[in-house]
VMD Tcl script that draws the C-alpha trace (Angstrom):
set ca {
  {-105.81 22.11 -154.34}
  {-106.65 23.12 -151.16}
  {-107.57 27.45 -151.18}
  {-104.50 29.36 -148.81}
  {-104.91 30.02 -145.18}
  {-106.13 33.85 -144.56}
  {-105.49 35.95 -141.43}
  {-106.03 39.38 -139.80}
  {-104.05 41.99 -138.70}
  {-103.96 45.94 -138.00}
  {-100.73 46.51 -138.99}
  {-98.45 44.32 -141.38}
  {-94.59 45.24 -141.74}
  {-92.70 43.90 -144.39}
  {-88.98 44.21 -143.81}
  {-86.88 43.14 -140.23}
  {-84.05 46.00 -140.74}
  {-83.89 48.62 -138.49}
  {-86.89 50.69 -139.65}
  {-89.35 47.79 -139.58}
  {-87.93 46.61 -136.73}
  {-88.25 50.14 -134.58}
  {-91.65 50.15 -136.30}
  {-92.55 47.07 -134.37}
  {-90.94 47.60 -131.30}
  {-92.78 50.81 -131.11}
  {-96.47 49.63 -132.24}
  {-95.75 47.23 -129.57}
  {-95.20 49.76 -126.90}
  {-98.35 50.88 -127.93}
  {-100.44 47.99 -127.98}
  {-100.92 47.93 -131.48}
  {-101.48 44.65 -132.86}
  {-99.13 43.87 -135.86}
  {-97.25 41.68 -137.91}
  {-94.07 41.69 -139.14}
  {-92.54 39.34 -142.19}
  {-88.64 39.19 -143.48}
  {-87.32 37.77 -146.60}
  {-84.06 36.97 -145.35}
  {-83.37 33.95 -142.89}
  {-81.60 34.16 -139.17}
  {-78.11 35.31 -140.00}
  {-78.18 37.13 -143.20}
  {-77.62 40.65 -143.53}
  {-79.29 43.52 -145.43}
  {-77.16 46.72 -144.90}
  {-74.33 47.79 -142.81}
  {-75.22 51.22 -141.18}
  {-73.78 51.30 -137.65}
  {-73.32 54.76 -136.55}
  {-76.63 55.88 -133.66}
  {-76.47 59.72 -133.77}
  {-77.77 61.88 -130.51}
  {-81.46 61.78 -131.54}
  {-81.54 58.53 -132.05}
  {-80.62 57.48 -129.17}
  {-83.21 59.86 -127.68}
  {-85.97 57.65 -129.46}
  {-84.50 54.25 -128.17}
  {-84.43 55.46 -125.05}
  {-87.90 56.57 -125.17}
  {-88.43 53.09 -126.07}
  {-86.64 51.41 -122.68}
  {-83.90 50.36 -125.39}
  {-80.74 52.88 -124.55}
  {-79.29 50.71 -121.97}
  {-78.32 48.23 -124.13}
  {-77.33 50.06 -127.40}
  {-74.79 52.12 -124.83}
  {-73.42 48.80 -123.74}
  {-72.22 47.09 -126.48}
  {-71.68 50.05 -128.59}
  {-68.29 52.55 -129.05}
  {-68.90 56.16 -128.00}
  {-67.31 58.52 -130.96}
  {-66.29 62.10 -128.74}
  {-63.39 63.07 -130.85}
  {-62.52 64.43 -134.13}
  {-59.48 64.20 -135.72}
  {-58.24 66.05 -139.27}
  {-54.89 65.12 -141.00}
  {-53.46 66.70 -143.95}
  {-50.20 65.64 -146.54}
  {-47.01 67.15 -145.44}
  {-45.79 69.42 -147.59}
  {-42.98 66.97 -148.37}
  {-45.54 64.61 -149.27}
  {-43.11 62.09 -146.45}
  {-46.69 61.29 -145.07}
  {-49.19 63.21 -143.30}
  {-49.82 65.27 -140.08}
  {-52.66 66.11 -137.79}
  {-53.81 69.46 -138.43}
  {-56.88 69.90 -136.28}
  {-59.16 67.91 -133.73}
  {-62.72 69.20 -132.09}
  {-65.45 67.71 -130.17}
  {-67.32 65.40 -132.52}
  {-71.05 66.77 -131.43}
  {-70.48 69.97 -130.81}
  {-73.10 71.46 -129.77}
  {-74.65 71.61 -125.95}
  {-78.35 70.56 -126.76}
  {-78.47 66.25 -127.06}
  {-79.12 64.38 -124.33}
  {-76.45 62.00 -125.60}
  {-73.90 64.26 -126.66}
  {-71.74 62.05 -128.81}
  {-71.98 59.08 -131.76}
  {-72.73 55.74 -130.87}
  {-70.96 52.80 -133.04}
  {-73.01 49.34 -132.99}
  {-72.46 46.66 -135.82}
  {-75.89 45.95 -137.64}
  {-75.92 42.67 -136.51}
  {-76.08 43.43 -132.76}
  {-78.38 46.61 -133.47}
  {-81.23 44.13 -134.95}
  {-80.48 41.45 -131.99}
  {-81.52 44.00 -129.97}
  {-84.78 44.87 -130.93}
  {-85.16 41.26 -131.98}
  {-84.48 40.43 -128.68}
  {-87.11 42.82 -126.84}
  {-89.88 41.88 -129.99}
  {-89.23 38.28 -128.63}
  {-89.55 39.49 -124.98}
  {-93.17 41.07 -125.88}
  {-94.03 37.97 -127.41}
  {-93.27 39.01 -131.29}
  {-91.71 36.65 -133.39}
  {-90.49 37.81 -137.18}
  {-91.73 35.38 -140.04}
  {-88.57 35.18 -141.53}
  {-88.30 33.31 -144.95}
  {-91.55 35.12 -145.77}
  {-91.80 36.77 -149.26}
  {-94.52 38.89 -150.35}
  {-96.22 38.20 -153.62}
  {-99.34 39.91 -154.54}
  {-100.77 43.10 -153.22}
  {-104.52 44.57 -153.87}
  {-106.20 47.56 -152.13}
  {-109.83 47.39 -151.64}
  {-111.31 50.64 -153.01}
  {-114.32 50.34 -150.72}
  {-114.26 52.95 -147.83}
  {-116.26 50.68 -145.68}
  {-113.72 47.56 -145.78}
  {-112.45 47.09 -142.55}
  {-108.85 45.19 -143.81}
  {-108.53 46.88 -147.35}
  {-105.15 45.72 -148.05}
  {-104.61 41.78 -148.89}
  {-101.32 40.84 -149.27}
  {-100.18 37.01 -150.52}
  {-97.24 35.82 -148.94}
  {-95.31 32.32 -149.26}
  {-92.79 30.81 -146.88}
  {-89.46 29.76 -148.18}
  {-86.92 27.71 -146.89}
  {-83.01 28.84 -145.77}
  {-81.75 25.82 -147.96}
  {-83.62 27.47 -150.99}
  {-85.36 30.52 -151.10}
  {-87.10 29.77 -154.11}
  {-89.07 26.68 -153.18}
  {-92.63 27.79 -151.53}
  {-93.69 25.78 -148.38}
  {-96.53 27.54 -147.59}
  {-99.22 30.36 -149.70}
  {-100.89 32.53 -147.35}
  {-102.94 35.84 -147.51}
  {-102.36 38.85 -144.76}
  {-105.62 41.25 -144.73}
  {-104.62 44.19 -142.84}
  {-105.68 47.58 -142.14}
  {-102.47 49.34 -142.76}
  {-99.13 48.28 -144.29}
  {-95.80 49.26 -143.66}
  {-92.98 48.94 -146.42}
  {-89.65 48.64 -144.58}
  {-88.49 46.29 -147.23}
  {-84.90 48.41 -148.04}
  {-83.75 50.39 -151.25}
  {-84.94 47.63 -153.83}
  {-88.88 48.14 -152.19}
  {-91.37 45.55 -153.13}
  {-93.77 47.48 -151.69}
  {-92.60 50.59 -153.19}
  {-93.01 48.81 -156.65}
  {-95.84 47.50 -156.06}
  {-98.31 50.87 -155.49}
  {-95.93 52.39 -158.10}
  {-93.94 55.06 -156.29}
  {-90.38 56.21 -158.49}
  {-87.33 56.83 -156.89}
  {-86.17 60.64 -157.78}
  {-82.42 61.14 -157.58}
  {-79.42 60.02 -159.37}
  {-76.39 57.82 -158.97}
  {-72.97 59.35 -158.61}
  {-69.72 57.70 -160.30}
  {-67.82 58.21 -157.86}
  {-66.66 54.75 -156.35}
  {-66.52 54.27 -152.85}
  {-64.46 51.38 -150.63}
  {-65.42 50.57 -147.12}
  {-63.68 47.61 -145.01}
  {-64.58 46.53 -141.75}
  {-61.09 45.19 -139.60}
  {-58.91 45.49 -136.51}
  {-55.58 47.54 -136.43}
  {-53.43 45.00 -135.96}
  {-50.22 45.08 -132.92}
  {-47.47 47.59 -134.68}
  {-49.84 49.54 -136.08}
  {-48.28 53.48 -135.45}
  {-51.34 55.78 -136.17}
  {-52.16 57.50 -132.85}
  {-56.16 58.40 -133.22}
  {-57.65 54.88 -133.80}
  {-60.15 55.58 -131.35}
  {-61.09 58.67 -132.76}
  {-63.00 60.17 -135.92}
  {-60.43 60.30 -138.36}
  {-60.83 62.86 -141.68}
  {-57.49 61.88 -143.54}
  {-56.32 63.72 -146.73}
  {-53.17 61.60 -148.21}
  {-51.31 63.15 -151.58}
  {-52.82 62.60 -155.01}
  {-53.92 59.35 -156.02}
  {-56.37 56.50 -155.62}
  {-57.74 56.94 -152.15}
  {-56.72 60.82 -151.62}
  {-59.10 60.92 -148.95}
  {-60.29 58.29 -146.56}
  {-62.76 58.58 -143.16}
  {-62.15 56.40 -140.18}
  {-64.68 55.31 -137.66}
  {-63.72 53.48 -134.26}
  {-65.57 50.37 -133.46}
  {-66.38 48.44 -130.77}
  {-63.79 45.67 -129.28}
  {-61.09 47.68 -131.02}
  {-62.16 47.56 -134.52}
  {-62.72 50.25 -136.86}
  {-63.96 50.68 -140.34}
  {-62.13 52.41 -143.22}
  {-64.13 54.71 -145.95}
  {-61.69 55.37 -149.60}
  {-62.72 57.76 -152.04}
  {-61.23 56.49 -155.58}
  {-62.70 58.67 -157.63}
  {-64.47 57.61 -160.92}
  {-64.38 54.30 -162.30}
  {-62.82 52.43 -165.49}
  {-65.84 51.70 -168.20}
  {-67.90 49.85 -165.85}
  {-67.39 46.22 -165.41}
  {-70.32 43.63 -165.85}
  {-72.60 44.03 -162.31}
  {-73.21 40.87 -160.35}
  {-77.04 41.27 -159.84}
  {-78.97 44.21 -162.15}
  {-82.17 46.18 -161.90}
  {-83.40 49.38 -163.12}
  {-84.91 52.08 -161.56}
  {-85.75 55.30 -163.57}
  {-84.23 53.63 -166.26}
  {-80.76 54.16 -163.79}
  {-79.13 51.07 -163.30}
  {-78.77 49.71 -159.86}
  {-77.36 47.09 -157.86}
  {-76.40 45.54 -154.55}
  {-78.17 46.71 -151.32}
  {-79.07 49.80 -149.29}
  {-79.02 51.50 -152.95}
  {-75.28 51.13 -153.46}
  {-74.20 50.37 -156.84}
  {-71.78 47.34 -155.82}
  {-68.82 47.39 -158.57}
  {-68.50 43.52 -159.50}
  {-65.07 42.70 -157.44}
  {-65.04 40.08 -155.19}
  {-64.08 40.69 -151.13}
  {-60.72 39.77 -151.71}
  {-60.10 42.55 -154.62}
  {-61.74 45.24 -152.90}
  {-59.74 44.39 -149.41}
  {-56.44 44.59 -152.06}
  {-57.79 47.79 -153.68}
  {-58.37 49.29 -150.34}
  {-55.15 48.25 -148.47}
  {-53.73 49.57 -151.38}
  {-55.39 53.12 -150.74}
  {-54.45 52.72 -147.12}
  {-51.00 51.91 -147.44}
  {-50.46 55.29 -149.67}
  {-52.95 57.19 -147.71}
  {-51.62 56.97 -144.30}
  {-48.16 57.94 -145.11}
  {-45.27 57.56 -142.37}
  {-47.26 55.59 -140.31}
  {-48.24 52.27 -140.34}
  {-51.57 50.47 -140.44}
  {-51.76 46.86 -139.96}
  {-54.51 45.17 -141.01}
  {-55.98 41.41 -139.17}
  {-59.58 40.11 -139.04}
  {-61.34 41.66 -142.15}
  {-65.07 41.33 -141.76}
  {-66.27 42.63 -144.69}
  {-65.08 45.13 -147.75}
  {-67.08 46.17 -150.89}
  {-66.76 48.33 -153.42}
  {-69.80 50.47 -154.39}
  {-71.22 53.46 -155.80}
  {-74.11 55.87 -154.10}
  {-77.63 56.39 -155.13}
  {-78.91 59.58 -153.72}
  {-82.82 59.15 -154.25}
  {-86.24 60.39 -152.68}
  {-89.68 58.47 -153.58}
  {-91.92 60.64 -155.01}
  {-94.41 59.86 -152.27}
  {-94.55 58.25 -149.19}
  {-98.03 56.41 -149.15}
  {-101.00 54.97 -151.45}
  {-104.46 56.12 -149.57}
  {-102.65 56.69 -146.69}
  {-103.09 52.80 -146.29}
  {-99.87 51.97 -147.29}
  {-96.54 53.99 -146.22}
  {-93.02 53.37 -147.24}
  {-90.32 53.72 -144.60}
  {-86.58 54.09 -144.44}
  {-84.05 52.76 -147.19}
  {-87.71 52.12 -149.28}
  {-88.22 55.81 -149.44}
  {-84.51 57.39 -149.73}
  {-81.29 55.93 -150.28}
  {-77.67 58.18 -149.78}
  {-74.03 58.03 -149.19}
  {-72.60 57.15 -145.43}
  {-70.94 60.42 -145.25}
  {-73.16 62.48 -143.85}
  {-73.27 59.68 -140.93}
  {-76.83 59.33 -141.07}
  {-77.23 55.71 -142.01}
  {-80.03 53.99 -140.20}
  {-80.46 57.17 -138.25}
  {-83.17 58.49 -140.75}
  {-85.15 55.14 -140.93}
  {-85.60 55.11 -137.36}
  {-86.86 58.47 -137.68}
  {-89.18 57.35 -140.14}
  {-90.64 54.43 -138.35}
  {-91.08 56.54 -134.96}
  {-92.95 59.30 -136.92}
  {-95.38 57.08 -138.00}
  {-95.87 54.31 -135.66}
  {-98.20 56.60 -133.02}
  {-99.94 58.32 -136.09}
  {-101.14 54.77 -137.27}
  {-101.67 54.02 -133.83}
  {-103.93 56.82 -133.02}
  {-105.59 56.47 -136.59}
  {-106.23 52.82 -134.90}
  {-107.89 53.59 -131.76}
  {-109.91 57.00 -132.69}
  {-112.06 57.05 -135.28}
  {-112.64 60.90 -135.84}
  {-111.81 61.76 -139.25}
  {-109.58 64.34 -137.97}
  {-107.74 61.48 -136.22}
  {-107.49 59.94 -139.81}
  {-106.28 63.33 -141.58}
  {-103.33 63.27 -138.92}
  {-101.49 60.19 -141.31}
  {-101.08 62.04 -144.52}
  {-98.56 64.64 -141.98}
  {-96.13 61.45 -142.37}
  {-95.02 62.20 -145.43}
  {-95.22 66.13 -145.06}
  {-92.74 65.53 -142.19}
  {-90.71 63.49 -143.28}
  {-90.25 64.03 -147.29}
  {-88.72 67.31 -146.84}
  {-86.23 66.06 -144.30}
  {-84.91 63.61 -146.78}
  {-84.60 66.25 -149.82}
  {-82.82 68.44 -147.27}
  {-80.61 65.12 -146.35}
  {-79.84 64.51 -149.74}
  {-78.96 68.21 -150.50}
  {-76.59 67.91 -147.44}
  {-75.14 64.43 -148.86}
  {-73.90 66.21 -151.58}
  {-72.30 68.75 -150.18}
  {-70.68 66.23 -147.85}
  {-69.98 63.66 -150.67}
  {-68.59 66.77 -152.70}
  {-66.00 67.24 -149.74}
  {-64.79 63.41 -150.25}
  {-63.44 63.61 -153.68}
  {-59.75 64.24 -153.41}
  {-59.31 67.27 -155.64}
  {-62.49 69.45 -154.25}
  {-61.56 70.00 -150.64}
  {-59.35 69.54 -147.66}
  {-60.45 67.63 -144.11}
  {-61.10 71.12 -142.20}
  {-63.89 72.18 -144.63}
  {-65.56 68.33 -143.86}
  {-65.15 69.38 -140.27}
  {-67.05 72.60 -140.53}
  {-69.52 71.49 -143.07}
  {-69.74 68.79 -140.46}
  {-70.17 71.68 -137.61}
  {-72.43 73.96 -140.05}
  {-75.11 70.88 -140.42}
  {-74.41 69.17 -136.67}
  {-78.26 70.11 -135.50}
  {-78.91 68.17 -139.13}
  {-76.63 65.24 -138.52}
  {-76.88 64.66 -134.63}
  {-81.03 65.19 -135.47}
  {-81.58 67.40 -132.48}
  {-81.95 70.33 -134.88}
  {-84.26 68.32 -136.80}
  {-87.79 70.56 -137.65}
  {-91.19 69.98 -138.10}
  {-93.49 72.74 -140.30}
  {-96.72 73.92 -139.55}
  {-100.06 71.66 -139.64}
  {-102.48 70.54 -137.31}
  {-99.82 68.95 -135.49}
  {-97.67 72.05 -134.92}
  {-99.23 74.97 -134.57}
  {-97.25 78.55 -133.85}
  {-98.06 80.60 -131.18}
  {-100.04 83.86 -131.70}
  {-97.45 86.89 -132.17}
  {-98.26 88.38 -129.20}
  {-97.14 85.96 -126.79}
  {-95.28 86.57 -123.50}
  {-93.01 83.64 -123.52}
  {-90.23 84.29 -125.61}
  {-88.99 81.29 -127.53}
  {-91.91 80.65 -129.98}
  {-90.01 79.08 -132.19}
  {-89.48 75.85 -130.20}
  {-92.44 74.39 -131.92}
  {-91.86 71.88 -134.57}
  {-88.51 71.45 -132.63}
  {-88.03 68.17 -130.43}
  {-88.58 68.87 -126.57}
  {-85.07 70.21 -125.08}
  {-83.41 68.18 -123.11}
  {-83.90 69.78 -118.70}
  {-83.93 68.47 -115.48}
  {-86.69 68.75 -113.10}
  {-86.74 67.97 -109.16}
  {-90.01 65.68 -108.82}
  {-91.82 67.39 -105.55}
  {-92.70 64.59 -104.12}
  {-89.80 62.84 -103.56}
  {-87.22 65.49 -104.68}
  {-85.45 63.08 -107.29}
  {-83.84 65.08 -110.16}
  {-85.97 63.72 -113.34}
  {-85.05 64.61 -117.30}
  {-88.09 65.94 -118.43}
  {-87.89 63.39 -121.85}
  {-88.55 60.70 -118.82}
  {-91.44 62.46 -117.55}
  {-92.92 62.44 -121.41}
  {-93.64 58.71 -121.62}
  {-93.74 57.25 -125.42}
  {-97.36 55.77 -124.54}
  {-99.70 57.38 -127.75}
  {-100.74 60.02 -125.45}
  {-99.96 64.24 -125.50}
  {-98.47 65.31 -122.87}
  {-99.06 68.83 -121.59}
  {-96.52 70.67 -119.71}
  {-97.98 73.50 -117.87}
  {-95.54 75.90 -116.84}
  {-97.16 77.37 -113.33}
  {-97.23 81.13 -112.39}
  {-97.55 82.51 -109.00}
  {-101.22 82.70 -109.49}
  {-101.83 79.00 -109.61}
  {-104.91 79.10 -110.16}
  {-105.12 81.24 -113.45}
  {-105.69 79.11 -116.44}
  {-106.79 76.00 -114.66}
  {-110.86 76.12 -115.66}
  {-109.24 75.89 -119.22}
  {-107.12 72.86 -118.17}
  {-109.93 71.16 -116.82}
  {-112.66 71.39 -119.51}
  {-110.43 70.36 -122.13}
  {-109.18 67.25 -119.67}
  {-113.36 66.89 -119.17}
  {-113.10 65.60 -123.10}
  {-109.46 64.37 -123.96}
  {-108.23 63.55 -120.71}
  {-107.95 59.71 -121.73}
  {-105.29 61.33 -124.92}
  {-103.28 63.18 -122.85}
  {-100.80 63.37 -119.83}
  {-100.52 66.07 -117.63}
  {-97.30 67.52 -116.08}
  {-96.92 70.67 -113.87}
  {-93.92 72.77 -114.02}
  {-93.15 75.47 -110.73}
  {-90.55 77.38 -109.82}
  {-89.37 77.65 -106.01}
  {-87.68 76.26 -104.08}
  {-88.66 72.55 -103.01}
  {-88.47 72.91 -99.17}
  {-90.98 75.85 -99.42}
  {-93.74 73.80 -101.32}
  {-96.27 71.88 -99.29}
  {-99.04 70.12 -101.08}
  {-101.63 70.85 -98.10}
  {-101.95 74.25 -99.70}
  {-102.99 73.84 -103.26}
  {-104.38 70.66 -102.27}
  {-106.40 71.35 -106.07}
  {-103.15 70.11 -107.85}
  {-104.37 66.42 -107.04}
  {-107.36 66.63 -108.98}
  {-107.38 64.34 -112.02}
  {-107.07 66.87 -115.07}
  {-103.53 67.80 -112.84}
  {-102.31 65.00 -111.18}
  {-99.89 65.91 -108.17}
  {-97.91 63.16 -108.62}
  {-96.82 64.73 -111.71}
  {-95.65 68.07 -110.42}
  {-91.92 68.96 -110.87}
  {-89.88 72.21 -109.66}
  {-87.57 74.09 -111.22}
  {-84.93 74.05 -108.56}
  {-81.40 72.85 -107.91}
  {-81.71 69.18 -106.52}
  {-78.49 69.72 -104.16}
  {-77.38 73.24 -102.60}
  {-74.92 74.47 -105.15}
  {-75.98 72.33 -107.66}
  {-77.55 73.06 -111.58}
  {-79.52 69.90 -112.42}
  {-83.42 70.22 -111.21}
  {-82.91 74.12 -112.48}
  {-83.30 76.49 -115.75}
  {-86.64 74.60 -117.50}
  {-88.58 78.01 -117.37}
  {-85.51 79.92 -118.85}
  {-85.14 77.14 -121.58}
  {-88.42 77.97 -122.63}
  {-88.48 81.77 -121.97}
  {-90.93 81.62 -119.79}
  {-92.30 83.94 -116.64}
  {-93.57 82.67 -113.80}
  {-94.50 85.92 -112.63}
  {-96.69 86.53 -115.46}
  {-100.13 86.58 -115.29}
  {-101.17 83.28 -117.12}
  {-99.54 79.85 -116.87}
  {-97.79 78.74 -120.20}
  {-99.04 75.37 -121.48}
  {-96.50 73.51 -123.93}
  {-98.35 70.55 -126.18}
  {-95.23 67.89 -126.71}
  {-96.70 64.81 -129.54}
  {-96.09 61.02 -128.54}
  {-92.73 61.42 -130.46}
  {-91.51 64.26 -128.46}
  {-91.57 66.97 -130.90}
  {-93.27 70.11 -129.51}
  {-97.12 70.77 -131.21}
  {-97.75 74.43 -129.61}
  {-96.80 76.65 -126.65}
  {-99.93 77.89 -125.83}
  {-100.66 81.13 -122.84}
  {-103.25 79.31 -120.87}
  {-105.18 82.72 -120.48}
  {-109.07 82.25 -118.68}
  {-111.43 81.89 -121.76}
  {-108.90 81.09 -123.94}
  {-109.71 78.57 -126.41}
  {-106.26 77.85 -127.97}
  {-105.69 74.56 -125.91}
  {-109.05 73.01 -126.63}
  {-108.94 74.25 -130.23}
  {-105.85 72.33 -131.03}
  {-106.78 68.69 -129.74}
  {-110.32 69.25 -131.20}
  {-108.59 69.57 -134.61}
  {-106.66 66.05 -133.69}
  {-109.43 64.43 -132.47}
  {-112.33 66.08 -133.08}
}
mol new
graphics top color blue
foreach p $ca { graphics top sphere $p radius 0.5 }
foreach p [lrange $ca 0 end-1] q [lrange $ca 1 end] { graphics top cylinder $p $q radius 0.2 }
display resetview
């Protein structure tokens, strides 16, 4: 018998949902070299999550990828609250807001794209790059070297199915690789497999969710909009509506607790909970055709004195929720877990894929900056993945309760989901989303000038800029490339000069990590280049010099970056602001002659 083929990579993904996917697509927009393996063959699904909050749509377009998510998705701008009549004839609409509301995204609204065309996507663009998925590929073994001097520590057996039957082996190969990445959903292989629990618990609570299209005659006005629907008591006393694309939309039922349980179609245990189905949902054993009939059912009751027609079901299930954390997020910071792997939770909170993708962009510079400097500090910077991101997901599942509490028919009304919904929307949209201190984030000293020192640990607020060269209005998130590299934002005072021998040692040793952009205020027909003919030197880079100006007389865009970030440009040093590869701001720094600050920070990244 012939030994299996063996081959090398820096990077091996295991999963094709959307957090090994946007791990890919972002190792590959940073050169690293990877692989990535699926289980599942072309056409089958994994999950169903198909909501893109603000932030995320921040990080695809980062990626070059916003273009097409905003084509073929829905935009969700309106939210809509109904509550029973006191009559209980039916039910009336009691309130309606903005859905994001809140002035800070970029993308100020929800975004609606079914799974399937969300992975074509970045299936597509993988394929583009010249990335193909190994689909029918199921991991097998796993073993860590424990040397410290093995330069692919992980080897990882993997056979090749077919789609006719995924239990037959074509193929037996082993992957050595330098990293892994488990983006293999809820039910983790990889999880199991370096022994990380699952901490949580599963509610009773059963949940219905059917994917359709309002048929002609259907009366309910909003169908385009959020819906938040409390209907008398009952089964289904409160269901969620979300508009989809082509005219679709998706219903969410609350029923409440179950019957004694029926038997499950498919059974594992975790934590000694039982589990089943996908994603972490506890699928009650009903067949698509009984949960469309209990859910119509709920609908029919639900939306009162008007009518609902339903044609061209998709899909409907019946489930439960699992509301989980792993315990940790990596083995030797070798291995790391990502998305569904590492927490699972209800749809409510509208977070779905949204916190995978946060996941995989985290990590996906760390690993590659692990990969192409070899300082130990450069090392040290992997194990911040999991004191990033942990504590996000405990503070996601604490707001999943309160959300889920909202959804149970005799605990609340639709206006406290609305503000609970308003209360958390820097939470849910992810633009409030924070980062603590480490070497990656560092506060500013308490004396500083500039007055917002808290926007470290906080993603880079959205501005424009006027580019001086050319005068084009820029966002500044387009002038912050996601390339691996820092990017530091000096913030010019009227002494140009001050701060600048700083600037230029610490370019002297890091300039290859990190992008320089400069930041003055005035007014763009006053500037001339000729005089401060300096800015063109290579730790500066004129071409990368932006005013804070209007771009058109009368006009706000190109204007208010320095009062975003409370700074003076009449004060007497220039204020340098240290933004990551993912966007998230690392320090705001006063750029003060023999100040040591800046240099002190990138030595303790790269040493």
């Amino acid at each position: 018998m012939s030994s299996p083929s063996t081959s090398k990579v820096d990077v091996l993904i295991v999963g094709a949902g959307p957090a090994g996917l946007v791990s890919a697509v972002a190792l590959s927009r940073l050169h690293i070299p990877f692989r990535i393996v699926e289980r599942r063959h072309k056409g089958e699904l994994a999950g169903r999550a198909d909501g893109i909050q603000p932030r995320t749509l921040e990080i695809l377009s980062s990626l070059g990828l916003s273009a097409p998510f905003l084509a073929h998705g829905s935009q969700i701008h309106r939210m809509v609250t109904y509550m029973p009549l006191p009559t209980e004839s039916g039910i009336a609409l009691v309130g309606q807001s903005i859905n994001i509301p809140i002035d800070e995204p970029r993308f100020p609204f929800e975004t609606v794209l079914p799974i399937e065309k969300f992975e074509e996507i970045l299936q597509e663009d993988l394929l583009e790059n010249g990335h193909v998925i190994d689909r029918g590929t199921v991991p097998t073994d796993l073993k860590i070297s424990e040397s410290t001097d093995e330069e692919y520590p992980i080897e990882i057996e993997i056979r090749h199915t077919t789609s006719e039957n995924s239990n037959t082996s074509n193929v037996t190969e082993v992957v050595r690789a330098k990293y892994v990445i488990g983006a293999d959903g809820a039910h983790s292989w990889v999880r199991k497999e370096i022994g990380i629990e699952m901490i949580g618990e599963q509610t009773p609570h059963r949940w219905g969710v059917m994917d359709f299209t309002p048929d002609r005659g259907t009366t309910f006005p909003t169908t385009r909009a959020k819906n938040i629907i409390q209907a008398h008591e009952g089964p289904g006393g409160v269901l969620g509506w979300i508009p989809r694309p082509g005219g679709q939309a998706r219903i969410y039922v609350a029923f409440g607790p179950p019957p004694p349980p029926p038997t499950p179609v498919e059974q594992e245990t975790v934590n000694g909970t039982s589990t089943t189905g996908s994603d972490g949902d506890d699928i009650v054993g009903l067949d698509d055709t009984d949960a469309r009939t209990m859910i119509e059912g709920a609908m029919s009751t639900g939306f009162g004195n008007f009518s609902v027609l339903v044609k061209d079901v998709t899909w409907a299930s019946i489930y439960r929720v699992a509301q989980r954390v792993a315990s940790k997020y990596s083995h030797q910071d070798r291995i790391f877990i990502v998305g569904d792997a590492c927490h699972t939770h209800s749809p409510n909170s509208g977070q779905g894929a949204n916190a995978s993708i946060g996941d995989a962009y985290n990590l996906a510079w760390k690993l590659a900056l692990a990969l192409r400097h070899k300082s130990p500090q450069a090392q040290n910077i992997l194990s911040t993945y999991e004191s990033e991101r942990r504590p996000l997901a405990l503070d996601l599942i604490a707001y999943d309760k309160e959300m889920f509490k909202l959804f149970k028919p005799e605990l609340s009304t639709p206006i406290e989901y609305q503000r609970l919904w308003e209360r958390g929307m820097g939470f849910s949209s992810g633009v409030g989303i924070t980062y603590g201190p480490s070497a990656l984030c560092i506060a500013p000293k308490e004396n500083a000038t500039f007055r917002f020192t808290d926007l470290v640990g906080y993603r880079l607020p959205p501005a424009h800029v006027v580019r001086a060269s050319d005068w084009q209005p820029v966002h500044i998130h387009d002038v912050v490339p996601f390339n691996g590299n820092f990017t530091l934002i000096v913030f010019l005072v009227e002494n140009l000069k001050s701060g600048f021998d700083s600037i230029q040692n610490v370019w002297m040793k890091y300039g290859r990590w990190i992008d320089t952009v400069l930041v003055k205020k005035g007014e763009k027909e006053e500037f001339f280049f000729e005089d401060d003919a300096y800015l063109m030197e290579p730790a500066f880079d004129g071409n990368r010099l932006y005013l804070d100006t209007p771009s058109r007389p009368g006009s706000s865009i190109g204007e208010g970056i320095y009062e975003t970030f409370g700074v003076d440009s009449k004060a007497d040093a220039p204020v340098g602001v240290i933004v990551r590869p993912d966007g998230y701001i690392g320090a705001m720094i006063e750029l003060d002659e023999g100040n040591t600050d800046l240099r002190d920070y990138f030595t303790g990244i790269l040493g």
